[in-house]
Structures are given as C-alpha cells and as structure tokens.
C-alpha positions in Angstrom: 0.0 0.0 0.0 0.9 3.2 -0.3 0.5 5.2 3.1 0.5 9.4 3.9 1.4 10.5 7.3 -0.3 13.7 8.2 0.9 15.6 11.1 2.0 19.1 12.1 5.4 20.5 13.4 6.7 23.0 15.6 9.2 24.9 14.0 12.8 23.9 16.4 10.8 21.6 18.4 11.5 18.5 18.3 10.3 15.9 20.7 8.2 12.6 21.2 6.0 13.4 18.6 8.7 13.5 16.2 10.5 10.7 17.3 7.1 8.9 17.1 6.4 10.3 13.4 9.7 8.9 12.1 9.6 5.2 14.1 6.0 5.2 12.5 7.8 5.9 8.9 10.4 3.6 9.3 8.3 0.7 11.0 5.9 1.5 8.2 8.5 0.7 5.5 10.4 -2.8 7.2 6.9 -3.7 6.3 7.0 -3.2 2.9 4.7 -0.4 2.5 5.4 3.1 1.0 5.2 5.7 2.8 5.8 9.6 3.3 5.3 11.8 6.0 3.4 15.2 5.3 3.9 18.0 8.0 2.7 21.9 7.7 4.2 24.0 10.5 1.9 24.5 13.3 1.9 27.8 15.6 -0.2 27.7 19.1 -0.9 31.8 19.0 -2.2 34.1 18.1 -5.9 32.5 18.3 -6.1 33.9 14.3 -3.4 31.2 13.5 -4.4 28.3 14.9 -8.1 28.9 12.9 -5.7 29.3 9.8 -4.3 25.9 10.6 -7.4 24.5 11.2 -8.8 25.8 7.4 -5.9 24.9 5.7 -6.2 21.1 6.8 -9.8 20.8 5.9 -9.4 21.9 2.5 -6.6 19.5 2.1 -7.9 16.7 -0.2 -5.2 13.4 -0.4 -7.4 11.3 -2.5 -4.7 12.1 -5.4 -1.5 13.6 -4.3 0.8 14.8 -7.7 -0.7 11.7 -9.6 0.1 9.3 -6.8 -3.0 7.4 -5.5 -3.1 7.5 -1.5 -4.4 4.0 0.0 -4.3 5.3 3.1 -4.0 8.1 5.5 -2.8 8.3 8.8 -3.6 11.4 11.0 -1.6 12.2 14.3 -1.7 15.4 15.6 -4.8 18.7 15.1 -5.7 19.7 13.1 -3.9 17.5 10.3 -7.2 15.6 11.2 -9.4 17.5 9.4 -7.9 16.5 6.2 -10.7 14.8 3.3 -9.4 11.4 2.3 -12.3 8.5 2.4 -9.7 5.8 4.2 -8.7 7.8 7.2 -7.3 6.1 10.4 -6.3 8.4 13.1 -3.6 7.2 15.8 -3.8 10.6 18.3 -1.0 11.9 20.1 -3.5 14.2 21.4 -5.7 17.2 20.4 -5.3 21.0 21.0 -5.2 20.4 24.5 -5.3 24.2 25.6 -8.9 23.9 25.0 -9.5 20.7 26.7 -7.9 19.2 29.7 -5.7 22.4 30.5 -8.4 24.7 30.1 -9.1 27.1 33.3 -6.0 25.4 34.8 -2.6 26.8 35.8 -1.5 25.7 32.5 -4.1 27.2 30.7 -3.2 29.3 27.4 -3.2 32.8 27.5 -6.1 33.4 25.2 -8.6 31.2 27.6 -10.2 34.7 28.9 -10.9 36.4 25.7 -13.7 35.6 23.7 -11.9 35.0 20.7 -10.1 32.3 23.0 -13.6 30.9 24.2 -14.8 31.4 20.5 -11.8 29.4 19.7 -12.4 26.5 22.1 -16.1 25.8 20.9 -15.1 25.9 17.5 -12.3 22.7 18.3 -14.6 21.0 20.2 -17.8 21.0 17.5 -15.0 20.5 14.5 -13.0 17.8 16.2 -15.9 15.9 17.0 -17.3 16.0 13.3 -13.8 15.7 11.5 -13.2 12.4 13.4 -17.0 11.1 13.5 -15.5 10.4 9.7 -12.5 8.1 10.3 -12.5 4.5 9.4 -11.0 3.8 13.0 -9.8 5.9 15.8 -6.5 4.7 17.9 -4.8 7.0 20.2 -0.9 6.7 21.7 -2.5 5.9 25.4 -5.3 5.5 27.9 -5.1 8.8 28.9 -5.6 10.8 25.1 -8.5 8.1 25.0 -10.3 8.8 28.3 -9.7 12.8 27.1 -11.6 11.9 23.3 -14.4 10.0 25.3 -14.7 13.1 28.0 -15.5 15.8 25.8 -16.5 14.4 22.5 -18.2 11.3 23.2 -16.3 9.3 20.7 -14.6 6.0 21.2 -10.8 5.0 20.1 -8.8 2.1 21.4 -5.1 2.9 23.1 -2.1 1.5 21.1 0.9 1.7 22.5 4.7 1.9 20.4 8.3 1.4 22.2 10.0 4.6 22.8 13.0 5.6 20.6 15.9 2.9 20.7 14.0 0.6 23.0 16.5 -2.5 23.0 19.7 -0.3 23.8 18.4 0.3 27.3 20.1 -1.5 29.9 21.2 -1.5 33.3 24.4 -1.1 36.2 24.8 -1.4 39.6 22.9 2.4 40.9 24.6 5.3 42.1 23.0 7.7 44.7 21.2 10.0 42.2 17.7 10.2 40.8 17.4 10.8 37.0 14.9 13.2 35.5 15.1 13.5 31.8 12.5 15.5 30.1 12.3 19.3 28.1 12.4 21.7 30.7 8.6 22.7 30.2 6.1 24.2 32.9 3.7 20.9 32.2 6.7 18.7 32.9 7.4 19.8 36.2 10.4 19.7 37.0 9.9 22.5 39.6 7.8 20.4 41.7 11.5 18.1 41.8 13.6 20.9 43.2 11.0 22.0 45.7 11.1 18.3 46.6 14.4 18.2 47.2 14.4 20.8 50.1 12.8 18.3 52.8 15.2 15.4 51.3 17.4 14.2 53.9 19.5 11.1 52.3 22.6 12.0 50.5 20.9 11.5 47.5 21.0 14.3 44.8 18.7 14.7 41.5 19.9 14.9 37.9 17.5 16.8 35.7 18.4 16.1 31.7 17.0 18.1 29.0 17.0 21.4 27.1 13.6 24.1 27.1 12.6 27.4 28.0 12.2 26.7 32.0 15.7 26.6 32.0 16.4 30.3 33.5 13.5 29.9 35.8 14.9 26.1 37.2 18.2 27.5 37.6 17.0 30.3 39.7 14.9 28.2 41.4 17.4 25.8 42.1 20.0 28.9 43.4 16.7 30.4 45.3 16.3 27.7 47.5 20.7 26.7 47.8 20.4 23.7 46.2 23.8 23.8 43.6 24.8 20.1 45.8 21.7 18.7 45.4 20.1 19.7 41.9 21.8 19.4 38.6 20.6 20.9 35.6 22.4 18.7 33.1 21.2 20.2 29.7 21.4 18.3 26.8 22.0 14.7 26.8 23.2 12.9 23.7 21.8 9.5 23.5 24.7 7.0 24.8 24.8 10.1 27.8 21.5 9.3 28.5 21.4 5.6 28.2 24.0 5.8 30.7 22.4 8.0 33.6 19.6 5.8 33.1 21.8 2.6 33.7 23.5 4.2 36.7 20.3 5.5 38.7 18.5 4.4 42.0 15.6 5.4 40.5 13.7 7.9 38.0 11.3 10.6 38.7 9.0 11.5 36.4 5.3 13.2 37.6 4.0 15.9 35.1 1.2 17.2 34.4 -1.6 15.0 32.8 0.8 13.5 30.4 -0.2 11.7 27.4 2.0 9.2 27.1 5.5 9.5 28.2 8.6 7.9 27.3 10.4 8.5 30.6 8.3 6.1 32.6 8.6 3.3 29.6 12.5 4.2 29.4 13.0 3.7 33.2 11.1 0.3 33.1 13.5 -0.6 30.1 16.5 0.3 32.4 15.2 -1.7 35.6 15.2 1.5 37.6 11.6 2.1 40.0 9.5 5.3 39.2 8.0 8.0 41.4 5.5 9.4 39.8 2.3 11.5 41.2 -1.4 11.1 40.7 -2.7 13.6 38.2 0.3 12.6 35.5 -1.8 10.5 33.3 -0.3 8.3 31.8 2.5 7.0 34.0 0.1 6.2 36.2 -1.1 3.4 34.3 2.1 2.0 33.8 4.1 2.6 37.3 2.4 0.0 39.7 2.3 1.6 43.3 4.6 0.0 45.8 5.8 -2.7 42.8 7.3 -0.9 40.5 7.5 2.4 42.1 5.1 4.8 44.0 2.6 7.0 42.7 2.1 9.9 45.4 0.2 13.5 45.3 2.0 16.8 44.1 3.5 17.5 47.4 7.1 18.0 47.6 6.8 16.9 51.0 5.4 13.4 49.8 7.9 13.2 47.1 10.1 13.5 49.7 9.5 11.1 51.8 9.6 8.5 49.2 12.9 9.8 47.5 14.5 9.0 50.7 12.7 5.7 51.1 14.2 4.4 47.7 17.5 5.3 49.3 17.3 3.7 52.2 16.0 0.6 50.4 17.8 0.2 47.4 17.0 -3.7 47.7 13.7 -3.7 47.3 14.2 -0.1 44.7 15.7 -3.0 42.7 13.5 -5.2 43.0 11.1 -2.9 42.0 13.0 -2.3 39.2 13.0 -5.6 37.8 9.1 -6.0 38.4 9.0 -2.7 36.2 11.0 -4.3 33.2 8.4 -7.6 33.5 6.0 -5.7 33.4 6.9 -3.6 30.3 7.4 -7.4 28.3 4.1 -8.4 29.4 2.5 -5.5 28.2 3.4 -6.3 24.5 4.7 -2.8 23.3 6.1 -3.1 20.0 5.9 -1.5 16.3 4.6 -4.6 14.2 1.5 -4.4 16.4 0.9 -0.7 15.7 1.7 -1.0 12.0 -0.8 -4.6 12.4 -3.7 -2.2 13.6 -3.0 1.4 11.8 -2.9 -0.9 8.2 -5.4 -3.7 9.1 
C-alpha cells in the first residue's frame, strides 16, 4: 500500500512526537509499504493562527496527491485531522489540548479569557468531533488521550501503544546515589515540583535533571533560590549513549508531570530496571508505574515526594527489586511497532 502521514510540526521543536512520526515511517517501510510523511508548520498563538491551521487542513484533499493514489491516510496530531481522504485512520498523540484538559487550569493558554479564545475552544470542540466522526478507525498513543476523546467528545478510540526511541539499547548497572529526570524543561513537565522536593530530602541522594527548554532560566534560579547547587543538577542536553548511561546508573527515576499523554520517561525507566516515582494527576504513567511494585505513585507534594525519594534510598533492595518487576512488566504489556503498523494498516 501506499500510506500518507499527516501531522504538524513546531518549528525547532522537536520531541516525542517527532521521534514517534519517524519510528512510524520507518516501521511503516520494514513492512514493505510506501510511505511519506506530510507536516505543515503548526503555531499555538495568536488564536487567528491556529483557525488558519485548522482551514488549511480541511481543504486539504489526499485522494490524489501529484498523480500518486493514497491508500491510506494516517492522522496524528490537530488539526492535520481535518484532512478529506475516504480511508482515514487516526492514531492521536493528542488534540489542542489548551482547549480541553488544560483549560481554566494553571497551564491554561493565554487566550482562555478572551472571547476569541472561548470562540476558539467551541469551534475545536464542535469541529473535532465532526472531522473524526468520519474516520475508518480511531487509535490513540495511550489511555489517557483516549479517556480525554471520550470526555469531551463522546467518541470512542482504542489505546495503542509503540516502544520509545531505541527501545532495546536500554540497559542496566549497579545504581549510584542519584535520581534521574530527563525530560524538556517545560512548565507541564514539572520539573519545579522536583527541586521544591528536594528541600525536605534528607538522604545524600541528589537529583539529575536532563534536557534542554525554555524553563531553564527559571529552574536554575529556582534551584540557586532555595541553595540547592549540591543537590540539583541541571544537566542540559543529553546525547543519547549520555542518556542511556544516567539511566543505567540511577536508583531510581522521577517522572510526575502534568496530565501526560504518554510519556517515554516512565517506559524508558522500566526498560532500564530503575523504579518510578511518579504523582497522581500525571496520566499516563500512572497506568504504567504500579504503586509500591514498581515504584510509588504519590500526590503533588514535595513533602510526599520527599518522603519517598528518601525511602528508595534507604531501600535500594527492594528499589531493585522494583526495578525488575517494572521491566516484566513492560514485556508483558506487548509494546512493540509490528503491532501498531498490524492495527494502523489492518
């Protein structure tokens, strides 16, 4: 068959859904399908831009694209959704989520109190819902984006779940007394709730934060704020062997943002042997991490995080044990890219 991609991109950013994007291209072709992925840039303000976005998708027709016959489209991301092609199959990453879960939240997008912002939101909602009423089949990357879909547009989709990026190259070492945090340095990611943890920590254990974003001032002055320079690292950038490593070497992981949608951190950890602390509004990890098995799932108290940073330290036995229950459970879970391509081209 041959098979269309349809997504959007960030311009600069690059993240999980482009790492996605290109395992679904290359997993696509190993079996024996052409493919080509089709991205227009994407821009979340002002409000007039995103409606631009949103026209430009629905009059895009990929029945006949150049002369070349689509079989098949696949839609990831709003609002490449709204696209006209009669064999649509959508696999969400998620939808314009300012309008949805992070609306009147401490996330929520500056436009939310205008009424060109509420204008906005009932115009997603009502063309969402119609644009994906039309799809041959509706998969989404987790439980989470499906419980979301269900929520506020009453439509159904089944969770599908793909390996993160380099999933076999993970592996493990005897851990060291740090706990590893690699993520963009985002508000929704949290890492601020971290560092306010690590004030009531009393083990000598400190807390590696990896990644690159545009908390990074803020972190840092957090971090220097509350005289944390021997306890809190802000590593930046990681290549990937740097990153396999600091997994390898860990006691455990942290990972608790806000309402994620899927999450690579918590699958990469598991992958690694290493136990998770996570928190209970994150989304996603919490249906991966199981609490006091393979890690602990507490609220977003940096007192609570705390307590159980200092736990896995003073019980690195049963952290690794934990560890290992995390990987087995991973296996069992049956995460792989033939069963996404199996279900996306079925």
């Amino acid at each position: 068959m041959r098979i269309a991609i349809a997504t959007v991109q960030v311009p600069f950013i690059r993240g999980g859904a482009e790492i996605l994007a290109d395992g679904l291209v290359h997993a696509i072709q190993e079996a024996g399908h052409s493919v080509d992925l089709i991205a227009m840039p994407f821009r979340f303000s002002p409000v007039s831009e995103i409606q631009r976005s949103m026209k430009l998708w629905a009059s895009e027709n990929f029945e006949n694209l150049n002369g070349y016959q689509c079989d098949r489209v696949i839609c990831l991301k709003f609002p490449a959704f709204y696209l006209q092609h009669p064999n649509k199959v959508g696999w969400l990453l998620h939808q314009h989520r300012s309008v949805y879960d992070l609306w009147n939240t401490e996330f929520t997008a500056e436009f939310s109190q205008s009424a060109e912002g509420k204008q906005l939101k009932l115009e997603i909602t009502e063309q969402d819902t119609k644009a994906l009423s039309t799809f041959r089949e509706i998969y989404t990357i987790a439980k989470n984006v499906s419980k979301r879909l269900q929520q506020f547009n009453q439509i159904n989709s089944i969770p599908l779940y793909h390996p993160p990026e380099f999933a076999e190259a993970f592996y493990t070492k005897p851990a060291e007394p740090y706990l590893f945090f690699p993520s963009r340095l985002e508000t929704l990611k949290r890492q601020d709730l971290l560092i306010q943890a690590m004030r009531f920590v009393r083990s000598p254990i400190v807390a590696l934060l990896g990644g690159e974003g545009g908390q990074q001032p803020s972190l840092q002055s957090l971090i220097e704020q509350y005289g944390l320079q021997q306890k809190v690292r802000l590593l930046g950038r990681l290549t990937d062997a740097e990153k396999l490593s600091f997994y390898a070497h860990c006691l455990g992981v942290f990972f608790a943002p806000y309402n994620e949608d899927y999450g690579y951190v918590t699958l990469e950890a598991m992958l690694s042997r290493k136990p998770v602390i996570t928190c209970t509004d994150a989304g996603e990890p919490v249906e991966f991490v199981v609490n006091e098995q393979t890690g602990w799932i507490v609220e977003p108290d940096a007192k609570a995080i705390a307590e159980k940073i200092d736990q896995l330290y003073h019980q690195q036995a049963i952290a690794k044990e934990m560890g290992v229950a995390g990987y087995d459970r991973y296996r069992a879970l049956d995460i792989s890219w033939s069963n996404v391509v199996q279900n996306l081209l079925h």
